[in-house]
C-alpha beads as a LAMMPS data file, in Angstrom:
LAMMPS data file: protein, C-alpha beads

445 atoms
444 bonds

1 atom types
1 bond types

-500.0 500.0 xlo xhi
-500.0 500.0 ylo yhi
-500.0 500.0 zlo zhi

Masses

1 110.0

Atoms # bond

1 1 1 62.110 174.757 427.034
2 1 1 60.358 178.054 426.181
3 1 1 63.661 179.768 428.107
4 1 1 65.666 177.383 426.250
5 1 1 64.147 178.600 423.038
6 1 1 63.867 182.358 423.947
7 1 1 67.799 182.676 424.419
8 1 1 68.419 180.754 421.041
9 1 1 66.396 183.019 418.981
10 1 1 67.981 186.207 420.655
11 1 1 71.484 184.919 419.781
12 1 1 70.343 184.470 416.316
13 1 1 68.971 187.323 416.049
14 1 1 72.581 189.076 417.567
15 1 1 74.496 186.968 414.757
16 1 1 72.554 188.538 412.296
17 1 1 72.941 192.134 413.132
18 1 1 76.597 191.688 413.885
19 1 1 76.979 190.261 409.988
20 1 1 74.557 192.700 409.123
21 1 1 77.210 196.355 410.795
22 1 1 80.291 194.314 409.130
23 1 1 78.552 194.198 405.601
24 1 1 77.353 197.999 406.182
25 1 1 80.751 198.935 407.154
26 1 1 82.626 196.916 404.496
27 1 1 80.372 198.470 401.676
28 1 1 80.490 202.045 403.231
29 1 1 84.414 201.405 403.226
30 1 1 84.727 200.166 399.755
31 1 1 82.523 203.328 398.509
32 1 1 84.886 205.395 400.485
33 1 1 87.937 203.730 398.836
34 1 1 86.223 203.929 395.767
35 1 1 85.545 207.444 395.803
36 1 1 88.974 208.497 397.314
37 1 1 90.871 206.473 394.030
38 1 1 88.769 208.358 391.825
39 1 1 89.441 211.192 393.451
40 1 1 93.469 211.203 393.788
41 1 1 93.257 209.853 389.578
42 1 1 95.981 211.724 387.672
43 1 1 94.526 211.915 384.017
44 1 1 97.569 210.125 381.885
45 1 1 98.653 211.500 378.677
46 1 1 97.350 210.938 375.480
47 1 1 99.537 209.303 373.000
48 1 1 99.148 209.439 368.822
49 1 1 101.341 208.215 366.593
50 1 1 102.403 209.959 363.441
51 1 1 105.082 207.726 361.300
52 1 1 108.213 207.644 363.316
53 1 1 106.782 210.662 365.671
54 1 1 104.955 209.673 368.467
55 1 1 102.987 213.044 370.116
56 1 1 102.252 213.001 373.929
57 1 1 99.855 215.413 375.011
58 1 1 99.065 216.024 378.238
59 1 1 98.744 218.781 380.843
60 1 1 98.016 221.324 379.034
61 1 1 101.084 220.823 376.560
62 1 1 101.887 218.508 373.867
63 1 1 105.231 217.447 372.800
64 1 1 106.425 215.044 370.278
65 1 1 109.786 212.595 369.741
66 1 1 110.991 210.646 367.210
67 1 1 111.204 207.025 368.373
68 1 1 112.689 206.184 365.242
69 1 1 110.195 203.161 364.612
70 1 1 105.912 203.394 363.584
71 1 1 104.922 202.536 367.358
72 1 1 101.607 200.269 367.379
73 1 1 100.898 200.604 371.374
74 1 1 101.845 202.098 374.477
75 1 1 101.892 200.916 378.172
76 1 1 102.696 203.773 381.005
77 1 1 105.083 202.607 383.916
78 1 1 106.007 204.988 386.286
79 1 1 108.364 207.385 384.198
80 1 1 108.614 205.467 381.669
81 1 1 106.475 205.286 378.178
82 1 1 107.312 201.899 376.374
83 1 1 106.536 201.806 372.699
84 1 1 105.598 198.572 370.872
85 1 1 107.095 198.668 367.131
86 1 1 106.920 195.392 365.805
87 1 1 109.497 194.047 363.960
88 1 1 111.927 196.700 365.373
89 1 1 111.184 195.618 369.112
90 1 1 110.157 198.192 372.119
91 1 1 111.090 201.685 372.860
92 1 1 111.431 203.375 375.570
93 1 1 110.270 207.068 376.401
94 1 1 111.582 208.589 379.426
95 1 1 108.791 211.169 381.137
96 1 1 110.909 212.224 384.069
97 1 1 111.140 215.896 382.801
98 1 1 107.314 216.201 381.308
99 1 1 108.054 219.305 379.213
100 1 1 111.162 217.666 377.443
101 1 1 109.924 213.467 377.012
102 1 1 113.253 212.082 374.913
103 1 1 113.954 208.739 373.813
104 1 1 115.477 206.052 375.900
105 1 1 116.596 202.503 375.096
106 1 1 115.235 200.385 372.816
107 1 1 114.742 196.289 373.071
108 1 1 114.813 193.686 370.264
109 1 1 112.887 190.815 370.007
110 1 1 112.787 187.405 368.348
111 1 1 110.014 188.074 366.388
112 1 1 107.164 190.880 365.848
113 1 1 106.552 192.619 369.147
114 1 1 102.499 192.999 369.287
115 1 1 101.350 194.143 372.914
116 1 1 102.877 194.794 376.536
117 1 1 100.661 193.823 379.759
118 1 1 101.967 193.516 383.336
119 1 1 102.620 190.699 385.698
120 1 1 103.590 190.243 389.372
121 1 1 104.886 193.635 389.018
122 1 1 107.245 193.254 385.770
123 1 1 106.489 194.350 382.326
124 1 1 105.970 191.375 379.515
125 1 1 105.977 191.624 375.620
126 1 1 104.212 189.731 373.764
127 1 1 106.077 188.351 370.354
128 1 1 104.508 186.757 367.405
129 1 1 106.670 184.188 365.816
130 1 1 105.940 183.307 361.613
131 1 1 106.697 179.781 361.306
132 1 1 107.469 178.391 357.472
133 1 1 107.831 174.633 356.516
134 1 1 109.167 172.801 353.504
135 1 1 106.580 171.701 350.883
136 1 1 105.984 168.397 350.039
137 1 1 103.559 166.647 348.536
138 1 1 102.739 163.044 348.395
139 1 1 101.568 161.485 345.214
140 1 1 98.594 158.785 344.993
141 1 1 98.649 155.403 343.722
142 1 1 96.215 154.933 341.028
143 1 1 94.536 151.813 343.264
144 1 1 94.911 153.918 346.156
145 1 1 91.049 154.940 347.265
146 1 1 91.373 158.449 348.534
147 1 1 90.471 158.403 352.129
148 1 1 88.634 161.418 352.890
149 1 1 90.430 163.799 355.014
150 1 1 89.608 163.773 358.932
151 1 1 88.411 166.878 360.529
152 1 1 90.584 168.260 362.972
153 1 1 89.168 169.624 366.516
154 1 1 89.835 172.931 366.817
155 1 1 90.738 173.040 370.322
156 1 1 90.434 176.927 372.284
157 1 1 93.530 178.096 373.455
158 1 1 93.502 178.745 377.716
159 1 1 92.737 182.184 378.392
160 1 1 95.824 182.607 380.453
161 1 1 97.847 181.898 377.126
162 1 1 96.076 184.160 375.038
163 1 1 96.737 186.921 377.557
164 1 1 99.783 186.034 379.345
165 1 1 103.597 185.051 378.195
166 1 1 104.898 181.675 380.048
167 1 1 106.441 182.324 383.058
168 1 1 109.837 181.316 381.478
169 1 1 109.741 184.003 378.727
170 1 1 111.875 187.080 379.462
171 1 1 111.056 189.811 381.683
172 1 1 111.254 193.622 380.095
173 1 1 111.081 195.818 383.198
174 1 1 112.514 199.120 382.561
175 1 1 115.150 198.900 385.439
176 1 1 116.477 196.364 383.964
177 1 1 116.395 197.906 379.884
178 1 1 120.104 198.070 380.260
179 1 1 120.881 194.458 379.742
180 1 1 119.642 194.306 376.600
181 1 1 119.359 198.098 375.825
182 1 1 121.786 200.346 373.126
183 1 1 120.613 204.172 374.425
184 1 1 119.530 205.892 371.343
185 1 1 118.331 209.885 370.848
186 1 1 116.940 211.576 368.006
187 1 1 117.933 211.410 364.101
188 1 1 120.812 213.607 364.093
189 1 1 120.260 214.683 360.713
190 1 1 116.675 215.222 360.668
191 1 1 115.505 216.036 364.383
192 1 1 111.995 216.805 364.936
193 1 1 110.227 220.618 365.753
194 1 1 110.594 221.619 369.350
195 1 1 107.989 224.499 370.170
196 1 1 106.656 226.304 373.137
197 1 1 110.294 227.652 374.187
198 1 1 112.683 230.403 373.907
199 1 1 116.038 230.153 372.042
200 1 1 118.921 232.268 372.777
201 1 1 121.891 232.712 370.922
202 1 1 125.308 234.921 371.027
203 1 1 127.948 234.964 369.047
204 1 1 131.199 236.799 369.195
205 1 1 134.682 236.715 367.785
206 1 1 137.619 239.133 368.339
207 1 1 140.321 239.690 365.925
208 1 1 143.577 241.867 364.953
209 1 1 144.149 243.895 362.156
210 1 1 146.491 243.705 360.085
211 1 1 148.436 246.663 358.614
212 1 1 148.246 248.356 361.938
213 1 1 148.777 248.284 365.892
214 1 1 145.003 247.881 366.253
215 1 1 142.028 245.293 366.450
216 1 1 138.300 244.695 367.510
217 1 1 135.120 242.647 368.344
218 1 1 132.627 241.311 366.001
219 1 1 129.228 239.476 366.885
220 1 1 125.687 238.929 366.644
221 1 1 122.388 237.952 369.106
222 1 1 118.904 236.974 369.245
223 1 1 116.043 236.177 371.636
224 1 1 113.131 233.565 369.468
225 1 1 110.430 231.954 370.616
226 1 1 109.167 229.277 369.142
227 1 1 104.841 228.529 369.265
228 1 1 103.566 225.459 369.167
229 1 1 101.898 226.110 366.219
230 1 1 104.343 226.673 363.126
231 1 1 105.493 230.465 364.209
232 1 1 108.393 231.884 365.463
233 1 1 109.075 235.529 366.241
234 1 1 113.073 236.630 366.587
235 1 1 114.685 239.916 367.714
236 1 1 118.415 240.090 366.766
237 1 1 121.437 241.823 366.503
238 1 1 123.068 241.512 363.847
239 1 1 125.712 242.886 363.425
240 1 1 127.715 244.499 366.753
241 1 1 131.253 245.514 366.554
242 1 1 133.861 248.027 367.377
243 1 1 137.637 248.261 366.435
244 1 1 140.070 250.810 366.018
245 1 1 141.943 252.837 364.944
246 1 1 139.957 254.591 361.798
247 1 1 141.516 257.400 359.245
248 1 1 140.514 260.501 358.555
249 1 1 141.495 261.911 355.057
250 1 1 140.731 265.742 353.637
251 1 1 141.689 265.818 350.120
252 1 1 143.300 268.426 348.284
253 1 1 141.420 271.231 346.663
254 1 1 141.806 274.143 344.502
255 1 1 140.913 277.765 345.883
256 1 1 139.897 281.339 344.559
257 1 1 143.339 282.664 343.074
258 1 1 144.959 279.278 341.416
259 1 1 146.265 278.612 345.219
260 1 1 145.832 274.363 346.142
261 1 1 145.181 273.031 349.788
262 1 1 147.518 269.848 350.282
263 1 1 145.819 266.686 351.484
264 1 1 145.486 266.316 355.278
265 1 1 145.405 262.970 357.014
266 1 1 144.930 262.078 360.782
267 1 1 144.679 258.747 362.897
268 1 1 142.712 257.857 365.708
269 1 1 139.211 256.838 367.615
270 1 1 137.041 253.788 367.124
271 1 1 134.772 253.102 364.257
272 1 1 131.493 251.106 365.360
273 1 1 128.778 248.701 363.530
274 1 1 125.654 247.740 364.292
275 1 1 122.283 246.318 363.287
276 1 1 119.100 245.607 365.024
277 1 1 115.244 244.158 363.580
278 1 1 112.426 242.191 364.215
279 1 1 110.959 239.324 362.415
280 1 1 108.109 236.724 362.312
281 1 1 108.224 234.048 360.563
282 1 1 107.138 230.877 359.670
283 1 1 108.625 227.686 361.780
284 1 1 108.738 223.782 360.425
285 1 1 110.496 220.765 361.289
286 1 1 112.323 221.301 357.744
287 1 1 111.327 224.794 356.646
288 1 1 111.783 228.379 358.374
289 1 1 111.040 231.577 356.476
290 1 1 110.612 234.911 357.561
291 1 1 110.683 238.351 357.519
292 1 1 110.985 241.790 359.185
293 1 1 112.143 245.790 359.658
294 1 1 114.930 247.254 361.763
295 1 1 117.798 249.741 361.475
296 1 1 121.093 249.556 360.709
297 1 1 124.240 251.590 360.297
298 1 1 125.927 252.007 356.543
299 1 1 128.940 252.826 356.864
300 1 1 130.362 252.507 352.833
301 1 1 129.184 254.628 350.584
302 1 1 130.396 254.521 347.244
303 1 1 128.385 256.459 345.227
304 1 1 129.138 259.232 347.663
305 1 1 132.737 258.748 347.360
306 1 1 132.804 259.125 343.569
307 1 1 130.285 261.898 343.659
308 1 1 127.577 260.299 341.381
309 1 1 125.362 261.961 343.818
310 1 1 124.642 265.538 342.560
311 1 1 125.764 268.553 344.677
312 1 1 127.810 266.675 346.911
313 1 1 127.029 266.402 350.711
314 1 1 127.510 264.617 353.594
315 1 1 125.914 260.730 353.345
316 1 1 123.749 258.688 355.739
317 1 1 125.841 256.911 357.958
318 1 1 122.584 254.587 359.853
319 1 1 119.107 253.943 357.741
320 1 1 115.994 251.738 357.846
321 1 1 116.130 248.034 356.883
322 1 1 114.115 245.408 355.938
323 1 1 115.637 241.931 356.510
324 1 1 114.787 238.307 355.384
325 1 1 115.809 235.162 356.706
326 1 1 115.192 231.097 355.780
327 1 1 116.037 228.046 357.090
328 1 1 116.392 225.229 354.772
329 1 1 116.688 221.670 357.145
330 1 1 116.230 221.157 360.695
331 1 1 116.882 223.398 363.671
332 1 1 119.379 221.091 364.844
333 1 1 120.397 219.141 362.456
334 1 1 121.629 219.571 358.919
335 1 1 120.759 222.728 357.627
336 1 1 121.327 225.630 355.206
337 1 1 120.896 229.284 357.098
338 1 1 120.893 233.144 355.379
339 1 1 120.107 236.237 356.054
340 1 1 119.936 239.753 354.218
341 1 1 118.803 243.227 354.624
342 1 1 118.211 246.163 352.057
343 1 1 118.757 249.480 353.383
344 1 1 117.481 252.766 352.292
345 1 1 119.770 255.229 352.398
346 1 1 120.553 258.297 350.246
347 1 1 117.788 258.386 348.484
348 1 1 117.512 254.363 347.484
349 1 1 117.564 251.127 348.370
350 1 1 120.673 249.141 348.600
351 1 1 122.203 245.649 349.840
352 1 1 122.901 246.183 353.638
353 1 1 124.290 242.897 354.688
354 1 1 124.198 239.021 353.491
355 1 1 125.817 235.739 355.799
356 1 1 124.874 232.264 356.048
357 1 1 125.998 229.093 357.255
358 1 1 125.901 225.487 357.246
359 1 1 125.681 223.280 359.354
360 1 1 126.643 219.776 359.679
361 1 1 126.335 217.074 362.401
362 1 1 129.015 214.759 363.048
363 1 1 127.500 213.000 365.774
364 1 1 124.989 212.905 367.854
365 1 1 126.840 216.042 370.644
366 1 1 128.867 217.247 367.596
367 1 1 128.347 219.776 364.408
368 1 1 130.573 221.400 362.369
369 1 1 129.738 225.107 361.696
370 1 1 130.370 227.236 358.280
371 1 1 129.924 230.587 358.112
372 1 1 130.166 234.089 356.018
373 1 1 129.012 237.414 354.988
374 1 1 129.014 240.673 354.920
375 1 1 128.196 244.348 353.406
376 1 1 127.723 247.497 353.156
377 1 1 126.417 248.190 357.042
378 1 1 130.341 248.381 357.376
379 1 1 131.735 244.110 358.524
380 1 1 132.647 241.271 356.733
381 1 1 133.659 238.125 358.877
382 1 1 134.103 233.928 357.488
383 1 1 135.193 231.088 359.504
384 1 1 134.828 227.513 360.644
385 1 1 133.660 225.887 364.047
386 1 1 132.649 222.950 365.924
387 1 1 129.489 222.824 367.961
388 1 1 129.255 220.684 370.949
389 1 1 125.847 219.715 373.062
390 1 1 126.237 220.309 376.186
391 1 1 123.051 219.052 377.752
392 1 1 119.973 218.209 376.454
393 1 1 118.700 216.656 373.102
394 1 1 117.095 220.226 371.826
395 1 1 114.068 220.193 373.744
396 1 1 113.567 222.889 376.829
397 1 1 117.316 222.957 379.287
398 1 1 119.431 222.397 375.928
399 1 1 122.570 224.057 376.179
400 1 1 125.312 223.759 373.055
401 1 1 128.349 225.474 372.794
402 1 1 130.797 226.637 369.557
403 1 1 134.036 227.682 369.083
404 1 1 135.399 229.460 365.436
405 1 1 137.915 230.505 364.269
406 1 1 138.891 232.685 360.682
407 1 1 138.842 236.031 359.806
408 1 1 137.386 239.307 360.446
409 1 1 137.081 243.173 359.378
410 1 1 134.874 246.083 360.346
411 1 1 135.462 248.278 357.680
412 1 1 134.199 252.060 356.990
413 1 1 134.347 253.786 353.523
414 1 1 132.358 257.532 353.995
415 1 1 132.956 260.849 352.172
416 1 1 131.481 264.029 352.517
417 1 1 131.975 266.531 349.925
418 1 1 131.705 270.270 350.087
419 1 1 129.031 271.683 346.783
420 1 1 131.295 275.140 346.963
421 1 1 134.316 276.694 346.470
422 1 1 137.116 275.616 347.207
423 1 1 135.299 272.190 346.665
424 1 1 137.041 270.096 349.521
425 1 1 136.219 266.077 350.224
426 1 1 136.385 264.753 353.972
427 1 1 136.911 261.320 353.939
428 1 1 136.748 258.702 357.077
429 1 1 138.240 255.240 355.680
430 1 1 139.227 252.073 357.545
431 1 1 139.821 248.502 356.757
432 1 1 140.673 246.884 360.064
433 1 1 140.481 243.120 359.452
434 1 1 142.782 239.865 360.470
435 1 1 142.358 236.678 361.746
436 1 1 139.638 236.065 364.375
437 1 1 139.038 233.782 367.085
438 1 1 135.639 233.392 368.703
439 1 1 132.752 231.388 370.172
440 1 1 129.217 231.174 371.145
441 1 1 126.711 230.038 373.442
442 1 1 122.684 228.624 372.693
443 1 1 120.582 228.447 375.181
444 1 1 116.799 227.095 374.955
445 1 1 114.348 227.354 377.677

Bonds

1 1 1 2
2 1 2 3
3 1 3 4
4 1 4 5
5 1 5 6
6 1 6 7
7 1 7 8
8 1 8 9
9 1 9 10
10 1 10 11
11 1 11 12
12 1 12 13
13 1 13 14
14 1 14 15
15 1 15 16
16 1 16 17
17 1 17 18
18 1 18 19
19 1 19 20
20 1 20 21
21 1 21 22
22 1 22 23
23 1 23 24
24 1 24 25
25 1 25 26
26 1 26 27
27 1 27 28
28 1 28 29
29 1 29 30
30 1 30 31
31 1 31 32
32 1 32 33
33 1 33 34
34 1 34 35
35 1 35 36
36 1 36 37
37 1 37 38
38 1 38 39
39 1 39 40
40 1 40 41
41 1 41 42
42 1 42 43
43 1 43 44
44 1 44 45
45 1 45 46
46 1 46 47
47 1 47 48
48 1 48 49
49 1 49 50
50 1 50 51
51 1 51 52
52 1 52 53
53 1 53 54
54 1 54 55
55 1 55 56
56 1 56 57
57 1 57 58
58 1 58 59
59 1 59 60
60 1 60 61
61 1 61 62
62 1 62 63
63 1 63 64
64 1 64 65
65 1 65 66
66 1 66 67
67 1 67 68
68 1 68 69
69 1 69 70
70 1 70 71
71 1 71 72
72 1 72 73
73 1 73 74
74 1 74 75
75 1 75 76
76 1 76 77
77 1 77 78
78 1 78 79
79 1 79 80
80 1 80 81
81 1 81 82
82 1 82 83
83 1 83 84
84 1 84 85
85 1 85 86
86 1 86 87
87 1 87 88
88 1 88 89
89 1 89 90
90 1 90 91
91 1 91 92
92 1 92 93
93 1 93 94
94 1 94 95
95 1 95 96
96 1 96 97
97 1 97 98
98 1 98 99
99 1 99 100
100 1 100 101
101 1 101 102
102 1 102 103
103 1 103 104
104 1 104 105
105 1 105 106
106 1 106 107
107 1 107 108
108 1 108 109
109 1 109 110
110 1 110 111
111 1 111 112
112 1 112 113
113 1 113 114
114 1 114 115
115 1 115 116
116 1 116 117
117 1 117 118
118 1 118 119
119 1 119 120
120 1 120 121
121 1 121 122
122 1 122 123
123 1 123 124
124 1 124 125
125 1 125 126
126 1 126 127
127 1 127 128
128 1 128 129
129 1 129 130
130 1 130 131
131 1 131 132
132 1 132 133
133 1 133 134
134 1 134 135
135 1 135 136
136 1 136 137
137 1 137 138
138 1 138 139
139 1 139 140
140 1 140 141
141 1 141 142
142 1 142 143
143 1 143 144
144 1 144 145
145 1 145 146
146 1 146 147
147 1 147 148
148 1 148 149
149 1 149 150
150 1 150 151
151 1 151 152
152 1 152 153
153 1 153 154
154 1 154 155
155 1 155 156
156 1 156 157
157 1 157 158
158 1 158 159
159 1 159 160
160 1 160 161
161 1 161 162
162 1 162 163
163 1 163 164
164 1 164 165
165 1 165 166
166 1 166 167
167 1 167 168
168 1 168 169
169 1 169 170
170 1 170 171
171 1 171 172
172 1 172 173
173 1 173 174
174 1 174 175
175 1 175 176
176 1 176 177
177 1 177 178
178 1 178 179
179 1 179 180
180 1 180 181
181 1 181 182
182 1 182 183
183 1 183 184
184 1 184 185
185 1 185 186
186 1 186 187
187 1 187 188
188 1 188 189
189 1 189 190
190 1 190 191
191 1 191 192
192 1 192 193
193 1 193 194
194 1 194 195
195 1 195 196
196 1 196 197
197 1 197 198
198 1 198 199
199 1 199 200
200 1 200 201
201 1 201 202
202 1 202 203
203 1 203 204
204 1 204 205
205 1 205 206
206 1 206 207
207 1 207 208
208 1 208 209
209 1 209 210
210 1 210 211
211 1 211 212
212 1 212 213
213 1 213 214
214 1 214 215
215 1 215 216
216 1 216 217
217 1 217 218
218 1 218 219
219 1 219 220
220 1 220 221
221 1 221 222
222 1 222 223
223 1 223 224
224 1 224 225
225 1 225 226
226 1 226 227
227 1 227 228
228 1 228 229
229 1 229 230
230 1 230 231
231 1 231 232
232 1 232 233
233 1 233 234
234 1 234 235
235 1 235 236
236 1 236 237
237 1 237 238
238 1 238 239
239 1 239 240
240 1 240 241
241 1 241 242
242 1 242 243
243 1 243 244
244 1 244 245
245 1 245 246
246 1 246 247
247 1 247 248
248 1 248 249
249 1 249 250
250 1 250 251
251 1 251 252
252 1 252 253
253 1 253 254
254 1 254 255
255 1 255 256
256 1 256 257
257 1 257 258
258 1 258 259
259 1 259 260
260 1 260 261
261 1 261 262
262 1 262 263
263 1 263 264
264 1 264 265
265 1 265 266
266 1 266 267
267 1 267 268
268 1 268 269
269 1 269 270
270 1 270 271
271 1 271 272
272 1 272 273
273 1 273 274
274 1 274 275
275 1 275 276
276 1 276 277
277 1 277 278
278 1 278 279
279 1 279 280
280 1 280 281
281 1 281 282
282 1 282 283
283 1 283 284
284 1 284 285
285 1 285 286
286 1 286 287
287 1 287 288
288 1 288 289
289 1 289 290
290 1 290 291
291 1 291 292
292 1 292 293
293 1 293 294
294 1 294 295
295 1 295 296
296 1 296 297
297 1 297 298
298 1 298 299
299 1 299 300
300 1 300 301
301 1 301 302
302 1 302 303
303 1 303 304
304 1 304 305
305 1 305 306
306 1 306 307
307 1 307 308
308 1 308 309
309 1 309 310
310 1 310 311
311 1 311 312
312 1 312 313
313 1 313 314
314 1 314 315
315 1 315 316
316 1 316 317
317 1 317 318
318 1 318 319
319 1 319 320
320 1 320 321
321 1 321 322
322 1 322 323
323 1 323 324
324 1 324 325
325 1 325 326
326 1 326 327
327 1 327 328
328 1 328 329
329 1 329 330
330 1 330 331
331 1 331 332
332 1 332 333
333 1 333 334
334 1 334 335
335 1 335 336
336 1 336 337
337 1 337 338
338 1 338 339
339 1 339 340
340 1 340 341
341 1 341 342
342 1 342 343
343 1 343 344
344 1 344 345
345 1 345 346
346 1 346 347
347 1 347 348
348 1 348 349
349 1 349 350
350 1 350 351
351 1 351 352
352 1 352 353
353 1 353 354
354 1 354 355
355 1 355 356
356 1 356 357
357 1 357 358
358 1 358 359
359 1 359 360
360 1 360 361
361 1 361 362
362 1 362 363
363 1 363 364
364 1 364 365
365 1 365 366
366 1 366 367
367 1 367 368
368 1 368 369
369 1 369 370
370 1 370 371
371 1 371 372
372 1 372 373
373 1 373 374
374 1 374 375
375 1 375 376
376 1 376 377
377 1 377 378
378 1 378 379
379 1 379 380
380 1 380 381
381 1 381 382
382 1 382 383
383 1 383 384
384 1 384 385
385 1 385 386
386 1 386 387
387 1 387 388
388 1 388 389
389 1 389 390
390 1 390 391
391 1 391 392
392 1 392 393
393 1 393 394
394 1 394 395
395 1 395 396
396 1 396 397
397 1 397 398
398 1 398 399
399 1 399 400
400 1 400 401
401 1 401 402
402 1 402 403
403 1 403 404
404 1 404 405
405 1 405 406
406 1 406 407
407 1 407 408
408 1 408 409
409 1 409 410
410 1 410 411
411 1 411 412
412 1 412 413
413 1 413 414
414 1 414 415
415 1 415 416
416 1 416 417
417 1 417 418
418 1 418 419
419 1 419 420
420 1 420 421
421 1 421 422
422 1 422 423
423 1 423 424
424 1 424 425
425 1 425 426
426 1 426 427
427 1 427 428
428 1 428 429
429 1 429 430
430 1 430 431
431 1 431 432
432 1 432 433
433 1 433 434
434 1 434 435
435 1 435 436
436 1 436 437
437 1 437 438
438 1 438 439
439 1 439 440
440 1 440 441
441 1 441 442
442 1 442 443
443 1 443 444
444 1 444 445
């Protein structure tokens, strides 16, 4: 019996330490597992909500879209960042491309959408209904002894409804959005800000001119970036051109004697224009206003020509500018554009160049394009085009293109005049204008 009882305790006592290495090993694993989730966490972004904006910031960066709806709460699937609005449903966000989030589909719902949660792997909304009955009211018989009313019992709700949509509500899982989904982007009119990027821009139009066998190119550039707080700074050239041919006039002049030189005039070479400058400025969704210095050639000179200026000479033909430029709308959307410059040549300040444009969308891939200006840095251009998107919705890969067409001129108007005897004028003049034909390119990364 002692034997008996010796073997029994030993196995006991090998039960228990076998139960006591699996709980060891089962916490250590859990800790382990534990640790390593914590570990391989990605941080998600934050998400505010501004009105119709709603700003994800994350990594660093923070970016914002218009859902087009004042978003109450978020839920993060995968790519996807799905908006509860209310009344107007869910939205969805797509992440895929983290510096440029854009608007998805959105999903109506038969009453006021109030929270998202997931189960068995799909997403659910939750929907509030307002129920309203008819009013009627019973009157009492002057007998009648009023029975006092009985109290109800409030009876809880199940925690699995107050957390959980019946099984037989519908599913909103955003593979399956399209069913029930119309794909919408940004307001087309009104657009919001996109910052921390660079937008490029070229223009360019040629044209032929008329009065002559001759012709040229007109066009303008710039390089901006745009910070994410409300700043932009912009290099540009505006204008570049060439055409040709130009005329060269000497005008008749009296000499020593009572003799007269006869007027001269010659054809040939190219006349050029060009302008180059700087700015910073200030950058809103609905405001842009700025300012800067450059250079820029002048290339009419009236007062010269008429010889206000005493003792003749020969005038500047490039000088010193300082431009301005505003914005009044959105970026990409429907806005009001100009630009102008003041030169300082010959001894004062005068109007180098003005142009502006319009611009107004169409749809959400199309805009139609008005533009004009000119001045005395020697071009004058107007026409009409239609911009198309290419790709993207403005953010960071956005790529729209624009065709014109209208008229341009590069024109040059310079005298030089000689103080002395025999008091001779040497005039370069050319108006080479027609109708133009041109495009352009943006490009925003």
């Amino acid at each position: 019996m002692a034997l008996l009882g010796g073997r029994g305790d030993t196995a006991a006592m090998k039960r228990r330490f076998a139960f006591a290495l699996l709980f060891v090993a089962a916490t250590g694993v859990g800790r382990r597992a534990r640790a390593q989730e914590r570990h391989d966490a990605v941080p998600e972004p934050e998400t505010t909500f501004e009105g119709h904006l709603v700003r994800i910031t994350g990594g660093g960066s923070s970016r914002v879209v218009d859902i087009g709806c004042a978003g109450r709460s978020t839920l993060r699937t995968g790519t996807k960042l799905l908006v509860v609005c209310g009344a107007a449903g869910v939205v969805e966000v797509d992440l895929s491309d983290p510096s440029s989030p854009r608007r998805g589909g959105t999903m109506h719902v038969d009453g006021d959408a109030t929270g998202l949660f997931l189960r068995d792997g799909l997403v659910w909304v939750e929907v509030a209904h307002i129920d309203a009955r008819p009013l009627r009211l019973e009157t009492l018989s002057a007998f009648a002894v009023p029975t006092p009313p009985t109290p109800e019992r409030a009876v809880p709700a199940p925690k699995e409804a107050l957390t959980h949509t019946p099984p037989s509500a519908p599913s909103l899982a955003p593979e399956e959005l399209p069913s029930d989904v119309t794909k919408e982007g940004p307001s087309i009119v009104a657009p919001p800000r996109q910052s921390n990027l660079w937008d490029l821009s070229v223009a360019t139009c040629g044209f032929v001119a008329f009065g002559t066998l001759g012709g040229g190119l007109l066009g303008s550039g710039s390089v901006a970036y745009r910070f994410e707080s409300p700043f932009v700074l912009r290099a540009s050239m505006t204008p570049f051109g060439i055409a040709a041919p130009s005329t060269t006039t000497t005008s008749g002049s009296s000499v020593p004697g009572g003799g007269f030189v006869q007027p001269t005039t010659s054809k040939g070479g190219a006349i050029t224009v060009f302008g180059a400058n700087l700015l910073l400025g200030l950058d809103t969704q609905f405001v842009e206003v700025g300012l800067g210095i450059g250079g820029a050639t002048v290339n009419q000179n009236f007062a010269q020509r008429n010889a206000v200026s005493p003792g003749g000479g020969t005038p500047d033909t490039g000088a010193a500018s300082i431009v301005e430029a505003a914005r009044i709308g959105a970026r990409d959307g429907l806005a009001l554009n100009f630009e102008s410059s003041a030169v300082a040549a010959n001894g004062q300040f005068d109007l180098g160049y003005f142009v502006s444009s319009i611009q107004i969308p169409v749809s959400r891939t199309a805009m139609l394009i008005l533009r004009g200006g000119g001045g005395r840095v020697g071009f004058a251009y107007g026409d009409v085009g239609v911009r198309v998107l290419v790709r993207g919705e403005g953010g960071k890969g956005t790529i729209a293109l624009t065709g014109f067409a209208g008229g341009a001129a590069i024109l040059v108007d310079l005298c030089s005049t000689n103080p002395d005897p025999p008091f001779a004028s040497n005039c370069n003049t050319a108006n080479l204008g027609g109708p133009s034909l041109g495009g352009a390119v943006e490009w925003k990364l």
